[in-house]
C-alpha positions in Angstrom: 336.1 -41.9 165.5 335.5 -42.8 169.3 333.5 -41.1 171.6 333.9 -40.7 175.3 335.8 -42.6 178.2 336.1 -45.9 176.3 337.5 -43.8 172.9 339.7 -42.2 174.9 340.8 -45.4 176.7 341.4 -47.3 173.4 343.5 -44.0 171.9 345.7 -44.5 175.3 346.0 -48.3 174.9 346.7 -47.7 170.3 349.5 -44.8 171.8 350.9 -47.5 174.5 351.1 -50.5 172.1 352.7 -47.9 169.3 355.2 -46.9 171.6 356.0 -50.6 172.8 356.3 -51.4 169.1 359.0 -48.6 168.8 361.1 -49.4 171.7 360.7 -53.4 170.4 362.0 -52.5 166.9 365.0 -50.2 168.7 365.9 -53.4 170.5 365.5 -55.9 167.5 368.2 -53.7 165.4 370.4 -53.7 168.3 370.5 -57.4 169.1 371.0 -58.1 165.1 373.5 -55.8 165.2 375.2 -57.4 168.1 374.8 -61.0 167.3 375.5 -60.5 163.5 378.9 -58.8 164.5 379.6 -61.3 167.2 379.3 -64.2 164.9 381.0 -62.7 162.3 384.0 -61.9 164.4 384.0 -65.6 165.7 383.8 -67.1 162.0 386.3 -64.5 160.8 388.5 -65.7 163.5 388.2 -69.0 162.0 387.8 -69.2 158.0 388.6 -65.3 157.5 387.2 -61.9 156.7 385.9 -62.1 153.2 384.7 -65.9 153.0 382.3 -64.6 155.7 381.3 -60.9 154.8 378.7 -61.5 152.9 376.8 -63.8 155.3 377.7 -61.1 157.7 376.2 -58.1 155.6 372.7 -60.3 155.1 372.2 -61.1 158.7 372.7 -57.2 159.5 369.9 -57.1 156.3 367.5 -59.4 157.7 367.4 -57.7 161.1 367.1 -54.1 159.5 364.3 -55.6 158.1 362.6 -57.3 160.8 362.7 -54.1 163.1 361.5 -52.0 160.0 358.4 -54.3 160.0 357.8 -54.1 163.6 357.7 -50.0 163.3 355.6 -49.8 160.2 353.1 -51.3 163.0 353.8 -48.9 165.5 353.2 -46.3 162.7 350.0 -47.5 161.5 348.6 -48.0 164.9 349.9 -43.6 165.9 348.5 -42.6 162.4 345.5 -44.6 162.2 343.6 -45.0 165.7 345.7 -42.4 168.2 345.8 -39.6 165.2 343.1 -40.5 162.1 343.2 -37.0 160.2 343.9 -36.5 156.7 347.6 -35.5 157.7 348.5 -38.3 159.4 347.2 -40.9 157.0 349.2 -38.5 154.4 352.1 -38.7 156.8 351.6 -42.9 157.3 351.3 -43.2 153.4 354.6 -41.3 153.0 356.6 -43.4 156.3 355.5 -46.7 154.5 356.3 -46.1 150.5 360.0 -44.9 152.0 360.4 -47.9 154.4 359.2 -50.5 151.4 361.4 -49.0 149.4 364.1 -49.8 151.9 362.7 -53.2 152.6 363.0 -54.3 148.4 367.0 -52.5 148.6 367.5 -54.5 151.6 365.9 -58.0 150.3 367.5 -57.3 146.6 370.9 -56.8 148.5 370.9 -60.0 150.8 369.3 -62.2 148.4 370.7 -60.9 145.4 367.3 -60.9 143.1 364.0 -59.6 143.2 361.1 -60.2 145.9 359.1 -61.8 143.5 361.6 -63.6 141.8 362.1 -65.8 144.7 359.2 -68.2 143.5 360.3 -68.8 140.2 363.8 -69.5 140.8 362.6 -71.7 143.6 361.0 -73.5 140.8 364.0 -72.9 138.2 366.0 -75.0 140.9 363.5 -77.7 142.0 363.3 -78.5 137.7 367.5 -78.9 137.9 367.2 -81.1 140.9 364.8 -83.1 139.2 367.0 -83.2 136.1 370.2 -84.2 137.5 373.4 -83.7 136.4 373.5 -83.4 132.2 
């Protein structure tokens, strides 16, 4: 796909920025982690464990998901430009159906519905509004 000292120089730079994106994605899960559980122990402290658990549990959510994003990068940048063979698009194909899969558990779990719902109950909710009380 490249040729000579410049494809050789981009491969380097698509394996450098792949490798950034991992240790970036590490650090994103640990800091949700860590704030999540730091203000969940603070609100626990003040309006107790299960009025809060739930918030708790969709904060870890969102930052599982954020830092599964940020790798699905890394992985597309490794399997298309530092390694573009048959195998490793197979492997990249396989690494993203398994990690969208965990993305649509994850959303479906924090916000209790579908991805694609969200628009129609958005709507569903601007119409009540709109009604008023009956």
């Amino acid at each position: 796909m490249f040729s000579g000292t410049n494809g050789q120089a981009m491969r380097d730079m698509a394996m450098w920025t792949s490798e950034v994106l991992d240790i970036t994605a590490f650090a994103v899960i640990l800091i949700a982690v860590a704030v999540s559980t730091a203000v969940f122990l603070v609100r626990v402290s003040q309006s107790g464990f299960l009025a809060n658990y739930r918030d708790y549990r969709a904060n870890l959510g969102r930052g599982i998901l954020l830092g599964l994003e940020i790798l699905i990068a890394a992985d597309i940048l490794k399997s298309v430009v530092v390694d573009p063979t048959i195998d490793g698009i197979a492997v990249l194909g396989g690494i993203v159906i398994i990690r969208t899969f965990l993305s649509i558990s994850l959303d479906v779990e924090i916000n209790g519905h579908w991805p694609w719902e969200t628009t129609r109950l958005a709507r569903e909710a601007a119409a009540e509004q709109e009604a008023g009380p009956a």
